[in-house]
Structures are given as structure tokens and as C-alpha cells.
Legacy VTK file of the C-alpha trace (Angstrom):
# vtk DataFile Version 3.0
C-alpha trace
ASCII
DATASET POLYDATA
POINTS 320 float
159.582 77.490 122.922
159.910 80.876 122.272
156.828 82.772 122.609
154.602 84.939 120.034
154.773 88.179 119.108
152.081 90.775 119.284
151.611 90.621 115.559
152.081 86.844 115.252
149.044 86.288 117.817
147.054 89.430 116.224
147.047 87.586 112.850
146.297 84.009 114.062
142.908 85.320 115.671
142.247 87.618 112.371
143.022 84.518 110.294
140.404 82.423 113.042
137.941 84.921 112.779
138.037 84.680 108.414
137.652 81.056 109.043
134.685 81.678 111.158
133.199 83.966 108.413
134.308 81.766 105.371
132.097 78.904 106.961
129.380 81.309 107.961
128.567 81.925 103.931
128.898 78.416 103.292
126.386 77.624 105.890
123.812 79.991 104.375
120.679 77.900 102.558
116.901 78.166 102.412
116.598 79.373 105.672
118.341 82.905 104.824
115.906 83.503 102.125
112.725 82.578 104.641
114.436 85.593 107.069
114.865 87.849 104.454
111.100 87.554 102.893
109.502 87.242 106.309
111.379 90.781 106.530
110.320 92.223 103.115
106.810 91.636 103.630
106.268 92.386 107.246
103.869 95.650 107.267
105.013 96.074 110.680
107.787 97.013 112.618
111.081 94.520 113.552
112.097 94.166 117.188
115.296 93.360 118.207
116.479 91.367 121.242
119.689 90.066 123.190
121.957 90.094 126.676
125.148 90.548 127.291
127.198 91.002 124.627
124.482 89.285 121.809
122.487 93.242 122.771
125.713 94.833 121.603
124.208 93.225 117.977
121.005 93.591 118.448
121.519 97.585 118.791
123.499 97.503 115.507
120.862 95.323 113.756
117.857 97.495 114.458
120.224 100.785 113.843
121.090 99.652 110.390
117.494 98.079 109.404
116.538 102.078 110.164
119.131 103.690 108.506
118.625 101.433 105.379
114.790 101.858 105.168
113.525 98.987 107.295
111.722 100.494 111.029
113.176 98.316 113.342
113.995 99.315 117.586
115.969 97.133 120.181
114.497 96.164 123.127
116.221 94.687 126.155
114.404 91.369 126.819
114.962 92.775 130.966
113.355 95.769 129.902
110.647 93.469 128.014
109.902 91.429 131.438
109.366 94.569 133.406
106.816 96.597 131.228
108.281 97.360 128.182
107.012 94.278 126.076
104.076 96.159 125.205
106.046 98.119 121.954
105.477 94.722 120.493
103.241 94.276 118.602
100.974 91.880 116.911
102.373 90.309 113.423
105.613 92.116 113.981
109.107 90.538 113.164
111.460 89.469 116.243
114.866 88.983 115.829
116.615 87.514 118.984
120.489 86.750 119.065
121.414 84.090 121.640
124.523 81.890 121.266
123.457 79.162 123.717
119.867 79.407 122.622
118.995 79.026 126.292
119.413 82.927 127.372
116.884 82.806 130.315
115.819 86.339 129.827
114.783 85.374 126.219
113.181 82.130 126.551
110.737 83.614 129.076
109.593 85.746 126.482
108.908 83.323 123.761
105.296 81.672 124.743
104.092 86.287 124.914
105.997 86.448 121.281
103.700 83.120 120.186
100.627 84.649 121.679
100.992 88.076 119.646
101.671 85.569 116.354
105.240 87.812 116.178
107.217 86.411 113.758
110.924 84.970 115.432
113.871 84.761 114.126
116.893 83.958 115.971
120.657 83.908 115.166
121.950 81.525 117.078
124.691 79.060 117.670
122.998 75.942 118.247
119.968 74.966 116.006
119.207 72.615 118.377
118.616 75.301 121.652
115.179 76.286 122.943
115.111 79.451 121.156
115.873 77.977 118.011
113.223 75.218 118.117
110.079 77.857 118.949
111.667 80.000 115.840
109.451 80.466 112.855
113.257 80.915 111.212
116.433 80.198 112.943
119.507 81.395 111.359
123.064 79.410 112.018
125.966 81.666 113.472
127.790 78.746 115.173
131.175 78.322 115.200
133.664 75.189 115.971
135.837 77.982 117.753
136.116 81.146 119.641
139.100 83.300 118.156
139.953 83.892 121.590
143.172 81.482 122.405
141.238 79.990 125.469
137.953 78.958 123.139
136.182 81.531 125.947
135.425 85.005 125.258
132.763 85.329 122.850
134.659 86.177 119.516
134.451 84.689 116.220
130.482 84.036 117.035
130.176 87.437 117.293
131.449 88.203 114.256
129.912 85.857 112.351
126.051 87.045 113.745
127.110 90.361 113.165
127.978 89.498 109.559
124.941 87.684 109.278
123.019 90.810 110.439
124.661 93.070 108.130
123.717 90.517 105.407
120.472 90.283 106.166
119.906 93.943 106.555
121.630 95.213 103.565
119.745 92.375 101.285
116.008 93.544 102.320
117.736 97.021 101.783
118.893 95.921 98.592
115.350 94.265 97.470
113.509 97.321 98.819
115.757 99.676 95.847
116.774 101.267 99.084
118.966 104.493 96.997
121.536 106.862 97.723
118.561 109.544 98.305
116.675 107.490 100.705
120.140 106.765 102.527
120.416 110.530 102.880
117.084 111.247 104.516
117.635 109.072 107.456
121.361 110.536 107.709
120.333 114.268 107.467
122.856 115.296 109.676
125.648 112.971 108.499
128.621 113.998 105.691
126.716 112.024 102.846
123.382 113.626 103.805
124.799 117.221 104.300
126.406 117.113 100.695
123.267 115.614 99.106
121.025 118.393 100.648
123.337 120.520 98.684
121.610 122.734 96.135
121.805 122.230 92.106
124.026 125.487 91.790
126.820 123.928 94.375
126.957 121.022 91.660
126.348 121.937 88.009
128.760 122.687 85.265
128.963 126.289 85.025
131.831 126.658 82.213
132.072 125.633 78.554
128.249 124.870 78.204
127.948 123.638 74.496
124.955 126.104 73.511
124.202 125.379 70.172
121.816 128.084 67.781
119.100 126.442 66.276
120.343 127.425 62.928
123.722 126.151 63.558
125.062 123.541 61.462
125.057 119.709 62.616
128.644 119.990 62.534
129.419 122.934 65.004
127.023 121.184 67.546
128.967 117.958 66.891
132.156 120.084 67.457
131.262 121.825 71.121
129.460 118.321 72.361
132.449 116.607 71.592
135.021 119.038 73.725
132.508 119.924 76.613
131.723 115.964 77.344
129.108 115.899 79.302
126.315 114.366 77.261
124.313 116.991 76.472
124.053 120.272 73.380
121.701 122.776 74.474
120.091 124.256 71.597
118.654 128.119 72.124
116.989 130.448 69.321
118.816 134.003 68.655
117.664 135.790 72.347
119.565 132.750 74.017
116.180 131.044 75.568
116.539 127.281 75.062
114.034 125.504 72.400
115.440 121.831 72.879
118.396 119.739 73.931
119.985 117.293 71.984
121.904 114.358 73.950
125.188 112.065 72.900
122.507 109.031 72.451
120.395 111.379 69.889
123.357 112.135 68.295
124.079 108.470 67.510
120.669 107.683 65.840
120.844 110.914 64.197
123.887 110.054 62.467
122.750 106.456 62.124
119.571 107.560 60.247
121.680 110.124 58.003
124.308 109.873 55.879
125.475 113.518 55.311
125.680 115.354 58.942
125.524 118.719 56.765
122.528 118.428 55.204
120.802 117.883 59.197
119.226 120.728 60.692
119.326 120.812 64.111
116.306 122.737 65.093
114.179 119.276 63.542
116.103 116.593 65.306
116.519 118.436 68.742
114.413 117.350 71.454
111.371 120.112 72.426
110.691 120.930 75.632
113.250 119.265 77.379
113.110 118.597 81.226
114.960 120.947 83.421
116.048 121.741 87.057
116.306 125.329 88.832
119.287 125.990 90.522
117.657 126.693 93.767
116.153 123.100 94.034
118.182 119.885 96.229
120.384 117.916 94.937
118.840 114.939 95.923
115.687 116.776 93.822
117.379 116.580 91.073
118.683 113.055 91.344
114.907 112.217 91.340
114.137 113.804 88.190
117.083 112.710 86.761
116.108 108.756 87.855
112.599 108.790 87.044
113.039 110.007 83.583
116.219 107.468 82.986
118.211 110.690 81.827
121.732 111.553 82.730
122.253 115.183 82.623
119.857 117.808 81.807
119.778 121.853 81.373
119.841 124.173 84.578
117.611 126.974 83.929
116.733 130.043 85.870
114.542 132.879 84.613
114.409 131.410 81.340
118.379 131.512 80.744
120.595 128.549 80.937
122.618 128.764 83.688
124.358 125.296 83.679
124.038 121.654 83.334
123.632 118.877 85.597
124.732 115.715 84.961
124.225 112.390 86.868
128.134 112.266 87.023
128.137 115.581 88.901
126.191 114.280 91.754
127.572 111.410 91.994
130.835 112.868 92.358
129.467 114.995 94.832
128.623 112.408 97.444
131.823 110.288 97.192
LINES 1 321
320 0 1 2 3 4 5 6 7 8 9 10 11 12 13 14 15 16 17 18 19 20 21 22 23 24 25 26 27 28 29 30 31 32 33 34 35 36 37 38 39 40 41 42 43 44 45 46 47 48 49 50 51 52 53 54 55 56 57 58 59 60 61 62 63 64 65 66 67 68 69 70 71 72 73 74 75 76 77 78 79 80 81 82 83 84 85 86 87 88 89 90 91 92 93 94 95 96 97 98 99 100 101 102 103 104 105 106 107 108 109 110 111 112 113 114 115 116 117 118 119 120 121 122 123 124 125 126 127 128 129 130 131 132 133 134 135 136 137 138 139 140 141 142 143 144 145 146 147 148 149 150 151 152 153 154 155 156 157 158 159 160 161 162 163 164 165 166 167 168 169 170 171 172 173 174 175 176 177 178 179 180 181 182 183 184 185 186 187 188 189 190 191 192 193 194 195 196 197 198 199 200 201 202 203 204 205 206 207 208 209 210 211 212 213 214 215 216 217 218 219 220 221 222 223 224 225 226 227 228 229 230 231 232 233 234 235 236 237 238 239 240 241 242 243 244 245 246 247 248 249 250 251 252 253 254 255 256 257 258 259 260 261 262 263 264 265 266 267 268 269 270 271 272 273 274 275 276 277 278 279 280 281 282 283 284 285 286 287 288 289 290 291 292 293 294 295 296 297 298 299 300 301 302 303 304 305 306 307 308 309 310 311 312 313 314 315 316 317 318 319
């Protein structure tokens, strides 16, 4: 028999390990929502626990709970039997990863976890193990195989409670409207944080700003929205200080409501008093005022002249 080549055995334990995960999601039920709103309305903190290689997980886990708005630590359960047990609290959320469900380490700390009323829940690969019985929720990350050729080395059930972790995470993230903003305050020093904490000026649309005269006709503002694109006419009176805005979805029910586009005068259909944004401020300031007013681009303004416009396309292109 001739034997395998890198590539052939690289793809049989990639295809093992898809396998793993296919039957992973299928597996999900009840018990995944349960984990998920024990999560959401904790008003604590979650702790995360494992050996070996199941701590490896538990690190991630509690990193990407943080990074995705949920305070979660890890917390070696050796470390936990020697002192360190008391950053648990009472009524918060454990989440232990075991395969065997019999981890010594862990199962010693389950009647203190019971005491303190912590909520468990364990990713595990036996629903029937210790640690999955004293669970409030256990979650199922077994596998019928090990992607390693032997069925030894801890492999595809590593992957799969991983995947379950990210799951799990990025749903209460998800739930919790967790946004691009809040992603960049707990990565301040990252690439995405480091562009959003980039100011207004680095972003707006400097060039070919439709500004439209008050008295203008209907048509001529029609005429510069159209070629500019970017949602938005900024109307000004004859010293160039802006009186209004009018935007692509005004134009629509303008024309909607009237028949002849001449006989519309812009200065009575313009929006007064629009909101706007100094170029000084954050981006990720402006992404708030741009969200909590539902609006997609708005004027830039600085010392009563119109310096730009931002629009939500801008940022968004900024950060990608």
C-alpha cells in the first residue's frame, strides 16, 4: 500500500474536523438558548475554567466575552484551590470546559461553586460526567472521533468547544447590539480601533459638496445631488452659512407631493436646523450621532462654514 501524502493526510483530518463541526450545530437545542440567557442576564461577572489543553479555551472564551462587551476572566481551577477562588463571586456565571467531565481539579471545585449559587455551565464531552450532572446548563461538544489518526490527541473536540464558545460569545454579543463603536473601545490600541478614533476631517468628503442657494431652483439642486451622490444638498443663504439640508429621501416625497419640480422652492421644503458634526470631533462620535438620529450623512461645519460632509458610507469605509 503505498502511503499518504502530506496533503492527502492534511485534508482527511480537515475533512474529520468539518464532520466534527457539522454535527456540533446539529446537536445544538434548548440547552444553547438556557447558556446564552443565563449569560444575558447575569449582572455579574463570567468566570472561566479548564486544564490542560480545555484552559487553552477557556483563555479565548473569557478574552472574547471582554472584547465583545461581556466582563468575563479565566481562572485556573489550580490557581482556584490554592487562594484564588475568592474572585468568584456570588450569582456569577461559570463556564468550565472538561472533555471527560471528571477533570479532578474541577470537580473539587463544584460543591464551593454550589455554595456561592454561581451559575455552571460546562462544555463538555460526555453529558453523562460529574461535571455535567452538577451543571445548571451543560453544553454537548462530544465527538465520535479525534481528527488525530490514532483517536488520541485531543483534536476535533477541541474544535468543536471552541466553536461552541465562539457561538456562544458572539450571540450574547449579538443580543447585547454589541456595535462597531463598542468593538473599538475595548480594542483602542488595535488597527480597527486606531482608525475609528480617527477624527471627522480624516473622513469627510471634502470635494464637489452640492451647496445649493436657497433661492436656487429645484432643478439645479436636483442637478448637483444627482452628480455628487452622497445623499445629501446643503442649502446656504447668499454669505454661504447653511439654513437647511435637504436629503435624497426628501427629495423623493418632494417630488411625490409635486407635480412641477419648477414651481418648488427650495428654501420651504429644506430641512431647518439640520444636525451637524465639527471636524475636530471622533469618528466613532460621529457614528453615534449619525445612529441615534437614523441619518446617513450629515453637514461638517466649522465656524459656521461648511467644510464637508460625512456620510455613514465614509466611515464605514474607513474601518474595513
Amino acid at each position: 500500500m503505498s502511503k499518504k501524502s502530506n496533503k492527502q493526510l492534511a485534508k482527511e483530518i480537515l475533512n474529520s474536523e468539518i464532520a466534527a463541526l457539522k454535527r456540533t450545530s446539529k446537536l445544538l437545542d434548548s440547552t444553547f438558548e438556557r447558556a446564552c440567557e443565563a449569560i444575558l442576564s447575569n449582572k455579574g461577572k463570567v468566570i472561566t475554567l479548564g486544564v490542560g489543553k480545555s484552559s487553552f479555551i477557556a483563555m479565548k472564551m473569557a478574552a472574547t466575552l471582554s472584547s465583545t462587551g461581556t466582563a468575563a476572566l479565566f481562572l485556573h481551577p489550580l490557581d482556584a484551590l490554592h487562594g484564588d477562588v475568592g474572585v468568584i463571586k456570588k450569582n456569577d456565571i461559570v463556564i468550565i470546559y472538561s472533555n471527560s467531565g471528571e477533570t479532578q481539579e474541577v470537580i473539587k471545585l463544584l460543591p464551593l461553586l454550589k455554595l456561592l449559587k454561581c451559575c455552571i455551565i460546562s462544555i463538555t464531552g460526555k453529558l453523562t460526567s460529574s461535571l455535567a450532572r452538577y451543571s445548571t446548563i451543560a453544553l454537548n461538544a462530544s465527538v465520535i472521533r479525534e481528527a488525530c489518526p490514532h483517536n488520541l490527541a485531543p483534536t476535533s473536540s477541541i474544535i468543536c468547544a471552541l466553536a461552541i464558545s465562539d457561538a456562544l460569545a458572539l450571540v450574547v454579543s449579538s443580543q447585547k447590539n454589541f456595535t462597531i463603536k463598542d468593538f473599538a473601545k475595548t480594542h483602542p490600541e488595535g488597527a480597527l480601533g486606531k482608525r475609528l478614533m480617527a477624527t471627522v476631517s480624516n473622513i469627510m468628503i471634502k470635494k464637489n459638496i452640492p451647496l445649493v442657494n436657497a433661492s436656487s431652483k429645484f432643478s439645479l439642486l436636483l442637478e448637483k445631488t444627482t452628480r455628487s451622490n452622497l445623499g445629501l444638498a446643503i442649502i446656504t443663504d447668499d454669505k454661504k452659512k447653511l439654513i437647511g439640508v435637504i436629503s435624497d429621501g426628501d427629495i423623493k416625497r418632494i417630488m411625490k407631493e409635486n407635480k412641477n419640480i419648477e414651481s418648488i422652492e427650495t428654501k420651504k421644503v429644506m430641512t431647518k436646523k439640520p444636525i451637524t458634526v465639527n471636524p475636530s470631533i471622533l469618528a466613532v462620535e460621529a457614528l453615534s450621532v449619525l445612529e441615534d438620529n437614523n441619518i446617513h450623512a450629515l453637514p461638517v461645519i466649522d465656524q459656521n462654514k461648511v467644510v464637508g460632509i460625512l456620510t455613514l458610507k465614509d466611515i464605514i469605509k474607513s474601518i474595513n
